[in-house]
C-alpha positions as CSV (number, residue, x, y, z in Angstrom):
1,X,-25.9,-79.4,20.6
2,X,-23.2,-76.8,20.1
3,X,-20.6,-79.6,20.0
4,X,-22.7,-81.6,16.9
5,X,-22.3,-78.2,15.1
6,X,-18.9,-77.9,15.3
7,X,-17.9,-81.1,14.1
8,X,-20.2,-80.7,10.8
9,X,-18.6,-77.9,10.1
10,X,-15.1,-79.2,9.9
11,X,-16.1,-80.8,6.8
12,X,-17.4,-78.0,5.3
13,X,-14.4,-76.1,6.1
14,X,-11.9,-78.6,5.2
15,X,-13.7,-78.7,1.7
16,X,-13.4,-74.7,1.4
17,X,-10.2,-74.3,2.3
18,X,-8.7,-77.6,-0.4
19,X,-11.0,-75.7,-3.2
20,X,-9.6,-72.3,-2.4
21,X,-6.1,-73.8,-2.2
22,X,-6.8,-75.7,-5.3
23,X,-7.7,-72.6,-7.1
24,X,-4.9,-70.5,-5.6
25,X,-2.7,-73.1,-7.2
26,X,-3.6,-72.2,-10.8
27,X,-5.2,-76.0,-11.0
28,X,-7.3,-75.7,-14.2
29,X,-10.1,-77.7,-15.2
30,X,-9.2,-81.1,-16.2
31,X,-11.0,-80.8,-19.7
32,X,-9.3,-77.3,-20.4
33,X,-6.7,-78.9,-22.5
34,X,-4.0,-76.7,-24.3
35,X,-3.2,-77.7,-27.9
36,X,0.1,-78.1,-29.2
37,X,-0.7,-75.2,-31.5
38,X,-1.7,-73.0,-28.3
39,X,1.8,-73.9,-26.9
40,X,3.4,-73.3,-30.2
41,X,2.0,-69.5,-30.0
42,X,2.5,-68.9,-26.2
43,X,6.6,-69.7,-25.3
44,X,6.1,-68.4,-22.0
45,X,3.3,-70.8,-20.9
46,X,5.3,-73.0,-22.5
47,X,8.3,-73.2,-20.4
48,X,6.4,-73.0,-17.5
49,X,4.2,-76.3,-17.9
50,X,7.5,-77.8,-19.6
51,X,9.7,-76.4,-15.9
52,X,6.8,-77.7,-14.1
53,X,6.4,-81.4,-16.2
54,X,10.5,-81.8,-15.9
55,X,10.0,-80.7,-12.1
56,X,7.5,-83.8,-11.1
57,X,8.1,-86.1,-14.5
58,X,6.2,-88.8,-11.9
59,X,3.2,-86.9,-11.6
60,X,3.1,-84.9,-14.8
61,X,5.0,-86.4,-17.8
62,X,2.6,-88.3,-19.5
63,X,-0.3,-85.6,-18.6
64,X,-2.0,-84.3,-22.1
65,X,-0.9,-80.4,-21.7
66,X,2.6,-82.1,-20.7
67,X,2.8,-83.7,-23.7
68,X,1.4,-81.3,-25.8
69,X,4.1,-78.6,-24.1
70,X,6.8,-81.1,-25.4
71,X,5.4,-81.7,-28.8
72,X,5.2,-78.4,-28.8
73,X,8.8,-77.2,-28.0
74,X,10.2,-79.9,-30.4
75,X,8.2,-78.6,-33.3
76,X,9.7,-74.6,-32.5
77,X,12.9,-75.9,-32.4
78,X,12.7,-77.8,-35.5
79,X,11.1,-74.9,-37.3
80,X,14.2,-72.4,-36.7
């Protein structure tokens, strides 16, 4: 009996410990979106998603805050 209890909670944990990593991660919610205004006003968060879409361009580059990042920088730098 003790065994059967043990092995349903691996799942459990396993689940815990992915959402806690997940969250640790800064993974946001797939429909929190940033704009390419929002970037425009926040350079820092910016270059970070920017560092972070150059860093994987497999994974990231055609994500929606990726590409709003990039539209983003291009319209600062055209603007000064």
């Amino acid at each position: 009996m003790k065994m059967k209890m043990n092995v349903s909670a691996v799942p459990v944990l396993s689940g815990m410990l992915m959402i806690s990593m997940l969250t640790a991660c800064g993974i946001r919610d797939p429909q929190d979106i940033r704009s390419v205004e929002w970037y425009e006003k926040h350079a820092s968060e910016r270059a970070e998603t920017l560092a972070k879409c150059r860093a994987n361009p497999d994974t990231f580059d055609q994500t929606p805050d990726c590409v709003n990042a990039d539209r983003a920088e291009n319209n600062v730098k055209s603007a000064s």
